[in-house]
Chimera marker file (.cmm) of the C-alpha trace (Angstrom):
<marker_set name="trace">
<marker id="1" x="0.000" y="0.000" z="0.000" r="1" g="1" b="0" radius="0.5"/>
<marker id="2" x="1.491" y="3.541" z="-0.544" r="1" g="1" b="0" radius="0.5"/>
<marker id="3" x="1.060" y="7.116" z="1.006" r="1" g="1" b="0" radius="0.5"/>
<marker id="4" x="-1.513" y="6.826" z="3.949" r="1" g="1" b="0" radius="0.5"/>
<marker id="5" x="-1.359" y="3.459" z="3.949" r="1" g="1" b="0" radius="0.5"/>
<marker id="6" x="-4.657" y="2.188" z="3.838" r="1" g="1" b="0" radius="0.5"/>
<marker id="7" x="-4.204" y="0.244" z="7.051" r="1" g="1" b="0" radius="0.5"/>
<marker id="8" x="-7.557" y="-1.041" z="7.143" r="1" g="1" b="0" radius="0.5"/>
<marker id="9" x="-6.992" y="-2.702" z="3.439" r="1" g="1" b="0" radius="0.5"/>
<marker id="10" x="-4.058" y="-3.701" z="4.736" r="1" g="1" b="0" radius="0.5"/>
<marker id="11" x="-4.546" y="-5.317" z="7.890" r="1" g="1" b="0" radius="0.5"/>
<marker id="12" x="-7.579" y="-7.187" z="6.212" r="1" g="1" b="0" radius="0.5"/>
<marker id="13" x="-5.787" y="-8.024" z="3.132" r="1" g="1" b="0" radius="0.5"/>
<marker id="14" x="-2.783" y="-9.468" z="5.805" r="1" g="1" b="0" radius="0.5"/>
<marker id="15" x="-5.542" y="-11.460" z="7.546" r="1" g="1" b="0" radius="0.5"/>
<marker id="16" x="-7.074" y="-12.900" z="4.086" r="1" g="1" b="0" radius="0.5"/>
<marker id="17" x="-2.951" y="-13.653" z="3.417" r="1" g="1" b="0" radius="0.5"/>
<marker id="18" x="-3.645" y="-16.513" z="5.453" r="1" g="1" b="0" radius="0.5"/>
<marker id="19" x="-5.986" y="-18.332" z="3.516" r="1" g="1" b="0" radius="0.5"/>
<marker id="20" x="-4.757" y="-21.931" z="2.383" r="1" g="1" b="0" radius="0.5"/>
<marker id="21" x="-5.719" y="-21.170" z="-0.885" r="1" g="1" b="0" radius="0.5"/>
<marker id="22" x="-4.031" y="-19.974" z="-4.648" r="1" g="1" b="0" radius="0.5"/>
<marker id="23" x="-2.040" y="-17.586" z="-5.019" r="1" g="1" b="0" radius="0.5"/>
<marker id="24" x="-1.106" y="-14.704" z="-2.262" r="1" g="1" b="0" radius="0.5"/>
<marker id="25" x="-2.732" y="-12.314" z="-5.550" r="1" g="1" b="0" radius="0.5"/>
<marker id="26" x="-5.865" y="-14.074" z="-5.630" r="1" g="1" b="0" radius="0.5"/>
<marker id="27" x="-6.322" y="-14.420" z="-1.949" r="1" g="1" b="0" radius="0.5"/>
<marker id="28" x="-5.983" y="-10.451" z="-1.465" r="1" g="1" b="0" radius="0.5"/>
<marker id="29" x="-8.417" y="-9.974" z="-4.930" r="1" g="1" b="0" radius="0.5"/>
<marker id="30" x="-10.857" y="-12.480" z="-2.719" r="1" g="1" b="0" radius="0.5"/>
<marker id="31" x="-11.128" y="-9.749" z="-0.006" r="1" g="1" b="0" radius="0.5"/>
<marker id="32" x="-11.945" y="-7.489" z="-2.640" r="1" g="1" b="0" radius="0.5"/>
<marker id="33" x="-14.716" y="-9.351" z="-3.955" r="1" g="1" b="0" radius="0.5"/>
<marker id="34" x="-15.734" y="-9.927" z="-0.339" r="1" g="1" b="0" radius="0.5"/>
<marker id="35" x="-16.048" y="-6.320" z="0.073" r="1" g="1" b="0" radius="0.5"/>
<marker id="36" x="-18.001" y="-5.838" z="-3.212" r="1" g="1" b="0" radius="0.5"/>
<marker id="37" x="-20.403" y="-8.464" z="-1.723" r="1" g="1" b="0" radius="0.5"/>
<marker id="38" x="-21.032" y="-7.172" z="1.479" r="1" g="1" b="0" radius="0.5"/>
<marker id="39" x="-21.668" y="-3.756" z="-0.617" r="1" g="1" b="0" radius="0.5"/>
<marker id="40" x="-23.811" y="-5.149" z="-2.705" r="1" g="1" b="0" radius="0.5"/>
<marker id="41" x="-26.079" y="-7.032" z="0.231" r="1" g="1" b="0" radius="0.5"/>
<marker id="42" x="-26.034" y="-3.461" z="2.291" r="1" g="1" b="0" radius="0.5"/>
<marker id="43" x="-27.570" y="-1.725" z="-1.165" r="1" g="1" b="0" radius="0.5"/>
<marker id="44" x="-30.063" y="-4.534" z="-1.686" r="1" g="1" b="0" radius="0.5"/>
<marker id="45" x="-30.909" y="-4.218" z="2.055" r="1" g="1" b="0" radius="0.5"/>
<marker id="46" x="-31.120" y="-0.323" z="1.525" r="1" g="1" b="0" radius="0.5"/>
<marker id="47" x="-33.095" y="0.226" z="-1.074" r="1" g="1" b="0" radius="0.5"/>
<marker id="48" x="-35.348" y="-3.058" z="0.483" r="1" g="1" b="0" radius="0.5"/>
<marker id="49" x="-36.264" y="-0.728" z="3.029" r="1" g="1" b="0" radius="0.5"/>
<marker id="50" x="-36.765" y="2.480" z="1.412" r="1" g="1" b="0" radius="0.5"/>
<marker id="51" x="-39.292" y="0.897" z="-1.443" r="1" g="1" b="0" radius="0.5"/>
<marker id="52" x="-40.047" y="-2.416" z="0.176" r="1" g="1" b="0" radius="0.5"/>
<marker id="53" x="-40.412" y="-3.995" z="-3.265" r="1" g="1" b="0" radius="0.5"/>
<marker id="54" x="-38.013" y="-6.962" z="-3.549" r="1" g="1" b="0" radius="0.5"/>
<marker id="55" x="-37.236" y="-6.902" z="-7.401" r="1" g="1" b="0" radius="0.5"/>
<marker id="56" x="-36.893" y="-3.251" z="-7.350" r="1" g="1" b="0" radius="0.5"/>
<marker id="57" x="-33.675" y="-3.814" z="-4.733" r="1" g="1" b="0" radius="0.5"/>
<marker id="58" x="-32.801" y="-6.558" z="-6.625" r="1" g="1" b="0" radius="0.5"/>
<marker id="59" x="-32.582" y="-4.847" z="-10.127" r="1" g="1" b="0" radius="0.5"/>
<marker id="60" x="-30.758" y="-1.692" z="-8.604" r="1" g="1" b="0" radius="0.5"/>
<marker id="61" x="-28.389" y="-4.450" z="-6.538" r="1" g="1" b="0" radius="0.5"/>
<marker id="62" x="-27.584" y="-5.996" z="-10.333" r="1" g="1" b="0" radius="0.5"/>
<marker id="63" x="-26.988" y="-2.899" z="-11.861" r="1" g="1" b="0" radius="0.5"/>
<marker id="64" x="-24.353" y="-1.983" z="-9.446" r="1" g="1" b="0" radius="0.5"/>
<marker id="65" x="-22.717" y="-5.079" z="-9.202" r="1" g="1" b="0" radius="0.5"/>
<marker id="66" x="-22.359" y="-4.711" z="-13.117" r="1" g="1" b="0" radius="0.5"/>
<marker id="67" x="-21.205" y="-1.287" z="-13.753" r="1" g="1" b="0" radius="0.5"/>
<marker id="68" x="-17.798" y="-1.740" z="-15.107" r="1" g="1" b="0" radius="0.5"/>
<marker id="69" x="-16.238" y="0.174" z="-12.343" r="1" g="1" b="0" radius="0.5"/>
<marker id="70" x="-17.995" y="-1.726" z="-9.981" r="1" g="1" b="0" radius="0.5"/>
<marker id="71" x="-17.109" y="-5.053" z="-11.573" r="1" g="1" b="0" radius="0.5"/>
<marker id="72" x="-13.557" y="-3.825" z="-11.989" r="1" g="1" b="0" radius="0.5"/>
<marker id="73" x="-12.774" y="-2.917" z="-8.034" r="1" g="1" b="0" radius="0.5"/>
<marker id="74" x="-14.482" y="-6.514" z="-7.249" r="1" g="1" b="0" radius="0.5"/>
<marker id="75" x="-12.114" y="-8.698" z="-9.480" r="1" g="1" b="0" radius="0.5"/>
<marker id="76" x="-8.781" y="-6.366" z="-8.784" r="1" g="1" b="0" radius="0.5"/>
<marker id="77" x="-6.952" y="-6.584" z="-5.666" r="1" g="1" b="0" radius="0.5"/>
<marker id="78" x="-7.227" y="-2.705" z="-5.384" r="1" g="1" b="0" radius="0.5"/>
<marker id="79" x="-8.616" y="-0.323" z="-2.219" r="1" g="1" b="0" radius="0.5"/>
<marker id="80" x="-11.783" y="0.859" z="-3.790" r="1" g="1" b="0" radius="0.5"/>
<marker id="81" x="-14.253" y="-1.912" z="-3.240" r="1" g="1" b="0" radius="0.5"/>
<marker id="82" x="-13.394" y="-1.646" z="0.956" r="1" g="1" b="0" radius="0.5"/>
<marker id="83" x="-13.982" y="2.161" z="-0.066" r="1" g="1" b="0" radius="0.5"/>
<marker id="84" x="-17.465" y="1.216" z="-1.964" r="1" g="1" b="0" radius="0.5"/>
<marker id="85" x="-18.958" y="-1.126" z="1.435" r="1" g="1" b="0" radius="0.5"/>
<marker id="86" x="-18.191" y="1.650" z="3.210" r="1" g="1" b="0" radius="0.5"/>
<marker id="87" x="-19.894" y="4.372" z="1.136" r="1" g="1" b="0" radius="0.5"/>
<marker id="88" x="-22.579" y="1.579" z="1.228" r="1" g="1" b="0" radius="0.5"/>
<marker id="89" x="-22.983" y="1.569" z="5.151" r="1" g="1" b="0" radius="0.5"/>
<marker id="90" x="-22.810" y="4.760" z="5.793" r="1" g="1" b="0" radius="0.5"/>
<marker id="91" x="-25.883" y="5.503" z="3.156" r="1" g="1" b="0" radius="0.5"/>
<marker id="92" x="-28.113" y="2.659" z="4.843" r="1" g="1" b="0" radius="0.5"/>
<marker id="93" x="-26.737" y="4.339" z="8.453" r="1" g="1" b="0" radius="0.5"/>
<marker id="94" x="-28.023" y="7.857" z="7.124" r="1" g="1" b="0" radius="0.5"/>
<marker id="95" x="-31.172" y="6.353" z="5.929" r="1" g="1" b="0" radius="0.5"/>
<marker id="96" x="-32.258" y="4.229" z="9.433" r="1" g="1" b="0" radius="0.5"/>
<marker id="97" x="-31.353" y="7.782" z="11.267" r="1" g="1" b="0" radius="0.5"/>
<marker id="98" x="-33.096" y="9.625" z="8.906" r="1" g="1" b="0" radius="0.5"/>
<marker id="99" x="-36.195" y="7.374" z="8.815" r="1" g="1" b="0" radius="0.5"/>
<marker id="100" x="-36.001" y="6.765" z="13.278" r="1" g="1" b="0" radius="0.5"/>
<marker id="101" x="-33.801" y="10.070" z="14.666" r="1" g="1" b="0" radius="0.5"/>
<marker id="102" x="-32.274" y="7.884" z="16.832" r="1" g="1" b="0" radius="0.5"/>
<marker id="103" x="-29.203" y="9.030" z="18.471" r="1" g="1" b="0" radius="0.5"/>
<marker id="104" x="-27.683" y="5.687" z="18.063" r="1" g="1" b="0" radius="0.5"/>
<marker id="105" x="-27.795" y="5.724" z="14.639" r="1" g="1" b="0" radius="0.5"/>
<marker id="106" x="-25.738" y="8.628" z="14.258" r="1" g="1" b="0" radius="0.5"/>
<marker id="107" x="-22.808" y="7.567" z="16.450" r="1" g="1" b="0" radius="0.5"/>
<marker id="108" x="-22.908" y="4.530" z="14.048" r="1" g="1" b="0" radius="0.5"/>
<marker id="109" x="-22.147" y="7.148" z="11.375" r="1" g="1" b="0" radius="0.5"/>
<marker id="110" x="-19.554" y="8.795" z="13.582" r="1" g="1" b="0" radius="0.5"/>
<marker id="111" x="-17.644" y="5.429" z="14.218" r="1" g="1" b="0" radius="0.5"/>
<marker id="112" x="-18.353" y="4.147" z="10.515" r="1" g="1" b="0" radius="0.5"/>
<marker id="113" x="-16.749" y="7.792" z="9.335" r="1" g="1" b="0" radius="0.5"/>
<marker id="114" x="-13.972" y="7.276" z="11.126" r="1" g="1" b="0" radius="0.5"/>
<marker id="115" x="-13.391" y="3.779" z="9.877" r="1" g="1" b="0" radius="0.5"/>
<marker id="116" x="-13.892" y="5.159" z="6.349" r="1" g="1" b="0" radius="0.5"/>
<marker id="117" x="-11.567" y="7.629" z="7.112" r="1" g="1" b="0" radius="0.5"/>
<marker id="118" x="-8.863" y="5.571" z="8.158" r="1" g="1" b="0" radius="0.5"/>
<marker id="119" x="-9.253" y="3.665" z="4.722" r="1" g="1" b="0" radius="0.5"/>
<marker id="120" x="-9.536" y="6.307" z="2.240" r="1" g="1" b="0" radius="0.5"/>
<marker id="121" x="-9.790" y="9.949" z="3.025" r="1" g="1" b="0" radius="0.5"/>
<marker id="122" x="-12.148" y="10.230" z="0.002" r="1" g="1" b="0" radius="0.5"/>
<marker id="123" x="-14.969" y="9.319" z="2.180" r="1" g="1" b="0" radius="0.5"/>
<marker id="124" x="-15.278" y="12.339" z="3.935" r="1" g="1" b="0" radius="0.5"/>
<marker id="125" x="-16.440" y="14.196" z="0.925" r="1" g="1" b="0" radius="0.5"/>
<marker id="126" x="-18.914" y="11.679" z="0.239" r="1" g="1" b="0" radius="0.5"/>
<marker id="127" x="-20.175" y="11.886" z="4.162" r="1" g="1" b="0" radius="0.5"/>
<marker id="128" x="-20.160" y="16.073" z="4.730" r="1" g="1" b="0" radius="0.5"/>
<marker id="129" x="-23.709" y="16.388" z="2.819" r="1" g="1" b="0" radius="0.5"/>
<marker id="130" x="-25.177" y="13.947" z="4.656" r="1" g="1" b="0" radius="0.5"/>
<marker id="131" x="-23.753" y="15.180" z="8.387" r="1" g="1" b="0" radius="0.5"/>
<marker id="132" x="-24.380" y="18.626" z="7.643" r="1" g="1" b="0" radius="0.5"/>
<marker id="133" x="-27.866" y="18.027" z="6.630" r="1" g="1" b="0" radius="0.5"/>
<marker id="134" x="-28.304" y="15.874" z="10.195" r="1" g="1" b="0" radius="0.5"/>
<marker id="135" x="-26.543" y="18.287" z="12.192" r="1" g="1" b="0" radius="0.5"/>
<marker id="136" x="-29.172" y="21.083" z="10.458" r="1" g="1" b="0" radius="0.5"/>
<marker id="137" x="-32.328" y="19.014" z="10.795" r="1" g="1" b="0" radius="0.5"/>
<marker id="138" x="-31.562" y="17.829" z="14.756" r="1" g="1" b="0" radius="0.5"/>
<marker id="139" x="-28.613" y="20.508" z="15.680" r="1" g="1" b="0" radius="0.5"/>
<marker id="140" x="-30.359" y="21.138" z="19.522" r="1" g="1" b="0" radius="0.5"/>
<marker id="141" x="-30.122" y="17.404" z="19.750" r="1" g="1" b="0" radius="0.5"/>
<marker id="142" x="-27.166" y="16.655" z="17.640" r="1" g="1" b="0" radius="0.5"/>
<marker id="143" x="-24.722" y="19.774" z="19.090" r="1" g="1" b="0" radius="0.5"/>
<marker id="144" x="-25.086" y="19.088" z="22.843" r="1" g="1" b="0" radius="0.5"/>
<marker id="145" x="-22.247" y="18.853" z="24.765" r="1" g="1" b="0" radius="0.5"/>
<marker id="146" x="-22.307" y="15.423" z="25.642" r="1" g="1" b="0" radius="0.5"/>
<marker id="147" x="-23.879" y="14.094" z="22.119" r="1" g="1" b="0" radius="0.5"/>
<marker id="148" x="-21.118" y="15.843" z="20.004" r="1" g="1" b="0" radius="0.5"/>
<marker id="149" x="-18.407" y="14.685" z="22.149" r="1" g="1" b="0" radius="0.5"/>
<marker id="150" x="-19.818" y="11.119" z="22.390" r="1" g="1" b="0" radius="0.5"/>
<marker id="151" x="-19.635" y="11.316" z="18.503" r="1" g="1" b="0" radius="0.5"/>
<marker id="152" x="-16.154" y="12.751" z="18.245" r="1" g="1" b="0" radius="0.5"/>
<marker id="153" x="-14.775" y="10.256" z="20.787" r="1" g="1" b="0" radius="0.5"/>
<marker id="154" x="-16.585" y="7.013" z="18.125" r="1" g="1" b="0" radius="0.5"/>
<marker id="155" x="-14.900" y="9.000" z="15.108" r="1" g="1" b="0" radius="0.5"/>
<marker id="156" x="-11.555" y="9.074" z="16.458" r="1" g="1" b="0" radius="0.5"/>
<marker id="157" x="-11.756" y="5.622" z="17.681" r="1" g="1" b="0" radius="0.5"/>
<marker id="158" x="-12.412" y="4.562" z="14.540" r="1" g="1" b="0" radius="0.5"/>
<marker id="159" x="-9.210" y="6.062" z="13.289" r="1" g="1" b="0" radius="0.5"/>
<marker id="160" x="-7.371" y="4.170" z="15.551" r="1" g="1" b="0" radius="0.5"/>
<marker id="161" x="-6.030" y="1.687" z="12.671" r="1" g="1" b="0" radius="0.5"/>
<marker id="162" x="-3.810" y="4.043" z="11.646" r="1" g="1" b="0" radius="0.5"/>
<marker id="163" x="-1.735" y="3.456" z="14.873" r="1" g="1" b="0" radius="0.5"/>
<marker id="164" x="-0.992" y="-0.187" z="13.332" r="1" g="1" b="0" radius="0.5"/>
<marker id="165" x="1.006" y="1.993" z="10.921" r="1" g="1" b="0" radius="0.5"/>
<marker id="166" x="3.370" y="3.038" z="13.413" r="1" g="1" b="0" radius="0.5"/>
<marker id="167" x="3.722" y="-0.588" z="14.673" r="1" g="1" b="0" radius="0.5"/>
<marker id="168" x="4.272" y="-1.827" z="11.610" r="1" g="1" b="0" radius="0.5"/>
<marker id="169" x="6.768" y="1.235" z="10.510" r="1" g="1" b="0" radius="0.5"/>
<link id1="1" id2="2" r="1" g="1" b="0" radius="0.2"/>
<link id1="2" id2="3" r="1" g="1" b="0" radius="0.2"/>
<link id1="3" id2="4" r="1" g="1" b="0" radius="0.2"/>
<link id1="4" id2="5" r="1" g="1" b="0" radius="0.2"/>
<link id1="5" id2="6" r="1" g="1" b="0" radius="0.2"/>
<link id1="6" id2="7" r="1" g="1" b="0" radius="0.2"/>
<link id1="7" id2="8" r="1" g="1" b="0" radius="0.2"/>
<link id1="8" id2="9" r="1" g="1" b="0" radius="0.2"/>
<link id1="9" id2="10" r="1" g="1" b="0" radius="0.2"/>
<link id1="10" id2="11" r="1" g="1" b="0" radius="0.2"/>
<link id1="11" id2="12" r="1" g="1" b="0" radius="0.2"/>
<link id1="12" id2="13" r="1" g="1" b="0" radius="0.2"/>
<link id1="13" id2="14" r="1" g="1" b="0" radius="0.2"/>
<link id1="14" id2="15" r="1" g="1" b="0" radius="0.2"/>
<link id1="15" id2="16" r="1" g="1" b="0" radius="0.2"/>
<link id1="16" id2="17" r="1" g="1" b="0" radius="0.2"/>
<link id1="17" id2="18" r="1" g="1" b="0" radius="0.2"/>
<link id1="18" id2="19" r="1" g="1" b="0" radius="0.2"/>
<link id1="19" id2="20" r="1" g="1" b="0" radius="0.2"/>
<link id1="20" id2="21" r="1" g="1" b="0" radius="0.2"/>
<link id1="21" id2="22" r="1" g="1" b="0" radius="0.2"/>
<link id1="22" id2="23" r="1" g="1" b="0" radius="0.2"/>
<link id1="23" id2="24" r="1" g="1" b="0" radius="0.2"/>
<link id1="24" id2="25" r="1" g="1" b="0" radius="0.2"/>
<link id1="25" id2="26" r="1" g="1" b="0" radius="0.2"/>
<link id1="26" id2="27" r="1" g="1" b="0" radius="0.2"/>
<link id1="27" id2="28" r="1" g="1" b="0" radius="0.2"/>
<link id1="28" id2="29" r="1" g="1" b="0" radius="0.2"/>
<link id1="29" id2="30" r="1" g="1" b="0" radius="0.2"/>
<link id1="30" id2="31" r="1" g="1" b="0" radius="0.2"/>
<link id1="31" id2="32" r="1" g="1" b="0" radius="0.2"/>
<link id1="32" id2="33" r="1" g="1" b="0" radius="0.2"/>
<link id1="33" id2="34" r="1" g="1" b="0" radius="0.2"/>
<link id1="34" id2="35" r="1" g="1" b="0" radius="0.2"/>
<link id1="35" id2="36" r="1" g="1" b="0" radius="0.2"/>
<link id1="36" id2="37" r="1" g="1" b="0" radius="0.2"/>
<link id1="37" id2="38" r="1" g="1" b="0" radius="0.2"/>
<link id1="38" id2="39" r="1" g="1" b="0" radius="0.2"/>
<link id1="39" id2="40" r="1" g="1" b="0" radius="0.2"/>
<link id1="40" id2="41" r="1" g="1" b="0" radius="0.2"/>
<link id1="41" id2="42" r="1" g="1" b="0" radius="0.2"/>
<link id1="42" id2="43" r="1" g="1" b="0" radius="0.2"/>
<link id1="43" id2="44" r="1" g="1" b="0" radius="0.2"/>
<link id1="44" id2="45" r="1" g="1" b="0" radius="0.2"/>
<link id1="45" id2="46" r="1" g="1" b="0" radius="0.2"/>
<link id1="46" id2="47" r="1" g="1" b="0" radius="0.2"/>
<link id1="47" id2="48" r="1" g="1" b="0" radius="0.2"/>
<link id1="48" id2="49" r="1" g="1" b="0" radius="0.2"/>
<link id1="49" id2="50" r="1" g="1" b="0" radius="0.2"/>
<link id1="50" id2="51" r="1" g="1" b="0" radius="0.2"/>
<link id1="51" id2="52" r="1" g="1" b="0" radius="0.2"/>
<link id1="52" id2="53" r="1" g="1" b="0" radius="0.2"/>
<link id1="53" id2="54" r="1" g="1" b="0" radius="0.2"/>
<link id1="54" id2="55" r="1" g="1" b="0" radius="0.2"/>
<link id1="55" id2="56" r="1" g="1" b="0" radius="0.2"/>
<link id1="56" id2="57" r="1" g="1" b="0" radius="0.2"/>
<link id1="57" id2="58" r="1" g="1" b="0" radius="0.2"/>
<link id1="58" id2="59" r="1" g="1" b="0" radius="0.2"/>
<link id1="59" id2="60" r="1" g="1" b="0" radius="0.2"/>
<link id1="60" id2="61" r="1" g="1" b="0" radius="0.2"/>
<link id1="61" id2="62" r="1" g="1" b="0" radius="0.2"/>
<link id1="62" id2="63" r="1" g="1" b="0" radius="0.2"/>
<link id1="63" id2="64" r="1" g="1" b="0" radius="0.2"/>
<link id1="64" id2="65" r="1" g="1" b="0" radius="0.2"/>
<link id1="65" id2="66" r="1" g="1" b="0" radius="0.2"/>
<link id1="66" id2="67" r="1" g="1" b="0" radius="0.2"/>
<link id1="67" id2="68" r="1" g="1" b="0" radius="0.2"/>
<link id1="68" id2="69" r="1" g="1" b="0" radius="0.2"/>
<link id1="69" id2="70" r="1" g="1" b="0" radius="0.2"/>
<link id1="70" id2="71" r="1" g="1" b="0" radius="0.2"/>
<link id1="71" id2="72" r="1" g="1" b="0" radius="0.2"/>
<link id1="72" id2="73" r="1" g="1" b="0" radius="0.2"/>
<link id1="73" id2="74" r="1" g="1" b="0" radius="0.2"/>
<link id1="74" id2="75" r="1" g="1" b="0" radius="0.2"/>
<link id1="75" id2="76" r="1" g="1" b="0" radius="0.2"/>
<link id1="76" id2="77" r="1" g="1" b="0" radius="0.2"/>
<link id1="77" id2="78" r="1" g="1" b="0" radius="0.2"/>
<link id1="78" id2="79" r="1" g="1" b="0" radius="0.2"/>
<link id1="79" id2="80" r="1" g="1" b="0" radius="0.2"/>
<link id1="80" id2="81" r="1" g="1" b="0" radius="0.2"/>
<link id1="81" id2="82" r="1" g="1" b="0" radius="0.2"/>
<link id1="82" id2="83" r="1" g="1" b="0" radius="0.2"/>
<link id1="83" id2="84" r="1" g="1" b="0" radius="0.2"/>
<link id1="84" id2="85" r="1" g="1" b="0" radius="0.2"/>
<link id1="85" id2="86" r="1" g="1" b="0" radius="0.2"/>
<link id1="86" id2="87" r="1" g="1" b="0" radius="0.2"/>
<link id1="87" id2="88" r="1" g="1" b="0" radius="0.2"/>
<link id1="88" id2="89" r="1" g="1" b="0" radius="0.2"/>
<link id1="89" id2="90" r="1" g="1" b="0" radius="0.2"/>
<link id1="90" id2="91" r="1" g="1" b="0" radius="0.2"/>
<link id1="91" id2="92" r="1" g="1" b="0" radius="0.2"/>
<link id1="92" id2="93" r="1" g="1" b="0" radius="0.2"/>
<link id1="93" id2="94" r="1" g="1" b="0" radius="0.2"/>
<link id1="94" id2="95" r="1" g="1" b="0" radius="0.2"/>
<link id1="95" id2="96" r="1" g="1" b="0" radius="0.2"/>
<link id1="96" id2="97" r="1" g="1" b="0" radius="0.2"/>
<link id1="97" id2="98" r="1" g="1" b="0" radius="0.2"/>
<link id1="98" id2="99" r="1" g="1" b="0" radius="0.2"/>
<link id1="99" id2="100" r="1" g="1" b="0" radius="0.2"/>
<link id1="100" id2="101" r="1" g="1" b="0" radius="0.2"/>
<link id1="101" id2="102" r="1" g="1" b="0" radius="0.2"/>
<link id1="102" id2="103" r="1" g="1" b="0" radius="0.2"/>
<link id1="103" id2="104" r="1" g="1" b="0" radius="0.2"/>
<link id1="104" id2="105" r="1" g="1" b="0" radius="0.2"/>
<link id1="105" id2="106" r="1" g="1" b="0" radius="0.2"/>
<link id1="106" id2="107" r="1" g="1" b="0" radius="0.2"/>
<link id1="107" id2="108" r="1" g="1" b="0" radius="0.2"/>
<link id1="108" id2="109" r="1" g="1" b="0" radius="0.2"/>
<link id1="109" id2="110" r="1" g="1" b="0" radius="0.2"/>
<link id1="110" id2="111" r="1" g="1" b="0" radius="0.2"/>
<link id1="111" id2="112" r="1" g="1" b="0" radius="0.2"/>
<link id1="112" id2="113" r="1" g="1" b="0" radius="0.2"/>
<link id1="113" id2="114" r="1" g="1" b="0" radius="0.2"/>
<link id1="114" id2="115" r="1" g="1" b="0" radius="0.2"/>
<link id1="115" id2="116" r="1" g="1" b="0" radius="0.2"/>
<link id1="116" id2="117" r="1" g="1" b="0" radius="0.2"/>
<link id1="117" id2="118" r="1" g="1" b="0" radius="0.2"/>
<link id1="118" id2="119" r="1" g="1" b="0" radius="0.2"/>
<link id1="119" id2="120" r="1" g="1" b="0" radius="0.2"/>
<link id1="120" id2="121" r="1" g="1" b="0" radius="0.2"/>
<link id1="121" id2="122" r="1" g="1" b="0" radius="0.2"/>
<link id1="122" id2="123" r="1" g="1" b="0" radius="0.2"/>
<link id1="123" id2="124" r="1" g="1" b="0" radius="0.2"/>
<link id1="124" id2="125" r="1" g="1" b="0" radius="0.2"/>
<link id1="125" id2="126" r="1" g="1" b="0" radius="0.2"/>
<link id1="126" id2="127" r="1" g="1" b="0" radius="0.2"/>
<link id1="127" id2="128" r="1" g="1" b="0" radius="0.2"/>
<link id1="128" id2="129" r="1" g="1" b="0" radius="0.2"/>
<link id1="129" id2="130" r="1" g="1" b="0" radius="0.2"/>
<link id1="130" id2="131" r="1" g="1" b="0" radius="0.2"/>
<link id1="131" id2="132" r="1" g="1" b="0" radius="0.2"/>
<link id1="132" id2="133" r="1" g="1" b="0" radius="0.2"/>
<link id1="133" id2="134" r="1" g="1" b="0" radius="0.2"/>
<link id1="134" id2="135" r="1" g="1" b="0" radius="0.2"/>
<link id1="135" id2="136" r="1" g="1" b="0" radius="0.2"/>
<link id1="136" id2="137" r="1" g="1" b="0" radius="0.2"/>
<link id1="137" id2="138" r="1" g="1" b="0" radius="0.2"/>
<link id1="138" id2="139" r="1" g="1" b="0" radius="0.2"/>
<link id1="139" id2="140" r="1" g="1" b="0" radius="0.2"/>
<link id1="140" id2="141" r="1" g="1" b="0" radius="0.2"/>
<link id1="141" id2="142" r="1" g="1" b="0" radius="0.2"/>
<link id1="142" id2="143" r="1" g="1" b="0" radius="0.2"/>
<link id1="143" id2="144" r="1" g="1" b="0" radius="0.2"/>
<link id1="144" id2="145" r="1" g="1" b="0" radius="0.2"/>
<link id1="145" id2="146" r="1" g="1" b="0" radius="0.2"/>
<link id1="146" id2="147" r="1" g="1" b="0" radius="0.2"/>
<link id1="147" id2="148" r="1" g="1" b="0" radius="0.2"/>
<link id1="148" id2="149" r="1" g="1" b="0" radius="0.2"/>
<link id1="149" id2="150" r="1" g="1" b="0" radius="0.2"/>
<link id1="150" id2="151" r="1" g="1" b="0" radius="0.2"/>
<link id1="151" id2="152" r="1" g="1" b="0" radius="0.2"/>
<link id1="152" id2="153" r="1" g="1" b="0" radius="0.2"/>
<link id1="153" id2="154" r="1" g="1" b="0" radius="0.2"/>
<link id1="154" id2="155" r="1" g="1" b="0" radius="0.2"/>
<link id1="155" id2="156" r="1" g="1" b="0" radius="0.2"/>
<link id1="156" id2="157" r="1" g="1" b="0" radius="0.2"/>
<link id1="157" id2="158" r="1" g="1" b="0" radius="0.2"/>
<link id1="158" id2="159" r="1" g="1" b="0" radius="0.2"/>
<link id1="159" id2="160" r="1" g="1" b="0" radius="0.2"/>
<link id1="160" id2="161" r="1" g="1" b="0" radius="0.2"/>
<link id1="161" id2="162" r="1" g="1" b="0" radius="0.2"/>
<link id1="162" id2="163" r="1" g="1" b="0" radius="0.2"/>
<link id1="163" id2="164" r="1" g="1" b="0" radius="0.2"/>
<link id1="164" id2="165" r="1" g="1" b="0" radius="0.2"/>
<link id1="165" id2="166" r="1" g="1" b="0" radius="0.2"/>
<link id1="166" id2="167" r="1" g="1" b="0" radius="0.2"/>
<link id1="167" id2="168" r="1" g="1" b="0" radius="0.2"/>
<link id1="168" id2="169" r="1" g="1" b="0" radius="0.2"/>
</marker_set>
């Protein structure tokens, strides 16, 4: 992995090393379809709950999973599809908070951000829509004290991987 690191790719991709199977190649490109699974499963679960029509999540789960790019991060041992099941997560996250306003729901997102974060910085401009828009609709409930800093602490836990880097370095 080069400059950050991607420790979360890398830790998992370590892990997967392990695997008594093929090639060390294909056994990191098998987390990477893993990934693209799981994405696909949290869109199909997603869009399940938004329309409730089966074959409607179904249809929009297959024409994910076959958009080139899509199909491309899944088969190549490559950060993106981690990058894509989190992207996934954190819509299905903003959806269940959006749909409940549940407080729990949105440290999920804070812990899930930082996650993402620690993977692939992109993340965070995919996420700061979606937060700001939260933090507008609930701010009284959102900016207390003890709520914000609850949230914070869950986001910086979840960069926490990126102390591996300094083990490993």
């Amino acid at each position: 992995a080069h400059p950050p690191g991607y420790p979360l790719f890398t830790f998992f991709g370590h892990l997967f090393s392990y695997l008594p199977i093929s090639t060390m190649a294909w056994r990191i490109g098998f987390f990477s379809i893993c990934c693209q699974v799981a994405c696909a499963w949290v869109i199909f679960t997603l869009v399940w709950e938004w329309l409730a029509v089966a074959w409607i999540a179904a249809g929009v789960t297959l024409f994910y999973s076959l958009a080139p790019l899509t199909w491309r991060y899944a088969i190549e041992p490559e950060v993106f599809a981690l990058n894509n099941l989190f992207a996934a997560v954190l819509l299905w996250i903003f959806f269940r908070y959006q749909k409940e306003r549940a407080v729990g729901w949105a440290f999920g997102a804070c812990a899930v951000l930082g996650l993402a974060a620690c993977h692939h910085l992109t993340i965070l401009l995919f996420a700061l829509p979606f937060l700001l828009v939260f933090l507008w609709q609930d701010r009284r409930r959102l900016l207390r004290a003890d709520v914000l800093f609850a949230g914070l602490r869950l986001f910086v836990m979840g960069l926490l991987p990126y102390l591996w880097l300094f083990y490993l370095g």
